[in-house]
LOKOLBA-433087 format. One record per residue (C-alpha): x, y, z. Coordinates in steps of 0.05 Angstrom, whole numbers, padded with zeros to 5 digits, always signed. Example, Ala and Ser with C-alpha at 12.3 -4.5 7.8 and 13.67 -1.06 7.14 Angstrom:
+00246-00090+00156
+00273-00021+00143
//
This chain:
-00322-00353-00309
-00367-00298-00303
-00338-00228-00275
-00376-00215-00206
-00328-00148-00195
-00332-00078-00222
-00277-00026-00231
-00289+00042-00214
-00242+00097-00191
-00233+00102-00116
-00267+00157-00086
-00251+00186-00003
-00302+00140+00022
-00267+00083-00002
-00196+00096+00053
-00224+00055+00106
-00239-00007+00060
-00175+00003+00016
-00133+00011+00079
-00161-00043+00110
-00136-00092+00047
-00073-00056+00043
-00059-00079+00122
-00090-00155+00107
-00048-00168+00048
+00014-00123+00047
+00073-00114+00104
+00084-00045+00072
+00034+00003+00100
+00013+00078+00090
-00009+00135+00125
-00085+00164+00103
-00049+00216+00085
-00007+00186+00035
-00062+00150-00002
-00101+00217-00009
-00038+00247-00031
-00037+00205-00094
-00119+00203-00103
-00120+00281-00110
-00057+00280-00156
-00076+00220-00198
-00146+00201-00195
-00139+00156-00258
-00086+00103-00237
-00125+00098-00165
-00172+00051-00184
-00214+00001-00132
-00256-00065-00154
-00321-00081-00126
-00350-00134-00110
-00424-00151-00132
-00439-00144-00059
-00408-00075-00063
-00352-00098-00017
-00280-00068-00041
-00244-00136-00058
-00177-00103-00082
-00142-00044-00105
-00086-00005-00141
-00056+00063-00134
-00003+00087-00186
+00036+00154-00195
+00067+00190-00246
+00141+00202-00243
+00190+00236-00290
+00253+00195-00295
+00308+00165-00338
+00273+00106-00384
+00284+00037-00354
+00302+00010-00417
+00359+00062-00431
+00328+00109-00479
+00356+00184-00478
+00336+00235-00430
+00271+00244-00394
+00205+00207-00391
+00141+00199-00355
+00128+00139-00322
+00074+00109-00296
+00097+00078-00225
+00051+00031-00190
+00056+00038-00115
+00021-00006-00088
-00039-00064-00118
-00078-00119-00070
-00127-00158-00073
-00154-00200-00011
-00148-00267+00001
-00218-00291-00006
-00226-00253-00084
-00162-00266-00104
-00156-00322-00174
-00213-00283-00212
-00167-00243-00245
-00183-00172-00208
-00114-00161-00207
-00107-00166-00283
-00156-00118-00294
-00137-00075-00246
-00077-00065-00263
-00095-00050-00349
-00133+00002-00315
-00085+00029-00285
-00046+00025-00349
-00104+00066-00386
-00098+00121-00333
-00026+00125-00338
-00021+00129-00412
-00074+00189-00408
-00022+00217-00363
+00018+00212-00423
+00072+00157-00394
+00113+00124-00434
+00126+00056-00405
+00099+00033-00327
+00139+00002-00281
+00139-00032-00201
+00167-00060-00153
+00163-00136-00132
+00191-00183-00082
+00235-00234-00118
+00199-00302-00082
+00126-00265-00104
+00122-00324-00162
+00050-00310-00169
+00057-00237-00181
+00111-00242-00227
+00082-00289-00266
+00023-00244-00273
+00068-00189-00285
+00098-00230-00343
+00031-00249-00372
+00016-00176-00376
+00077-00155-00416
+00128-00129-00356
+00198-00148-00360
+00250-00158-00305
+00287-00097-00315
+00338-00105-00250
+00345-00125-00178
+00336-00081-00120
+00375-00102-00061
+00348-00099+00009
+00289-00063-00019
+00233-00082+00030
+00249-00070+00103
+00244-00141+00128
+00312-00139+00077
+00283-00181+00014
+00308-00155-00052
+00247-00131-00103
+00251-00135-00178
+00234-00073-00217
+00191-00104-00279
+00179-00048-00329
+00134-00046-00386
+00134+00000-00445
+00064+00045-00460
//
């Protein structure tokens, strides 16, 4: 299948559009504020894809944390955390989310992060299967993690 979607790095003209998809496809929402905040501290891992028509069809935003290792290694690590990834309905099976999110991957590496790591709820099959396919690991169960009360898997990857 050919690609019809680009992936660039969000820019400020690109809030509206990437709010807009992050109120369509997620119950979590976020201030403008918020997803400045993490464009103007890490430009890299906030990446947006495009569609041919130049319409934003999805996005992710990451950050980079320093934190014990997920797997257990000694002392402290950067980490790439992603924060938040959609992509809406309509673009969704074309694998923009793959893509996006070994982007992401690239920018947090240049960060200099060892392994990446998010959240997920546990009945999101089709993200966790994605997750799987792209090397993450179900590293433990948040309780209660979303507000509606639904637990979230952490799945971590190493970098």
């Amino acid at each position: 299948m050919q690609q019809t979607f680009k992936l660039r790095k969000f820019i400020p003209d690109d809030l509206q559009g990437v709010m807009q998809i992050n109120r369509v496809c997620l119950p979590e929402n976020y201030s403008d504020f918020f997803f400045m905040d993490l464009h103007q501290r890490f430009p890299e891992t906030f990446v947006v894809a495009e569609e041919n028509g130049g319409e934003i069809a999805g996005y992710i935003m990451c950050r980079i944390e320093v934190g014990l290792s997920n797997y257990g290694f000694g002392g402290l690590i950067k980490k790439g955390h992603v924060v938040s990834i959609a992509v809406m309905p309509q673009y969704r099976r074309r694998g923009i989310s793959f893509a996006l999110i070994n982007r992401a991957v690239e920018g947090m590496q240049y960060y200099k992060a060892k392994q990446c790591f998010l959240e997920v709820r546990v009945t999101n099959d089709t993200a966790i299967s994605l997750y799987k396919k792209l090397g993450f690991e179900n590293t433990r169960t948040i309780n209660g993690y979303y507000s509606d009360g639904e637990d979230a898997y952490v799945m971590t990857k190493r970098l």
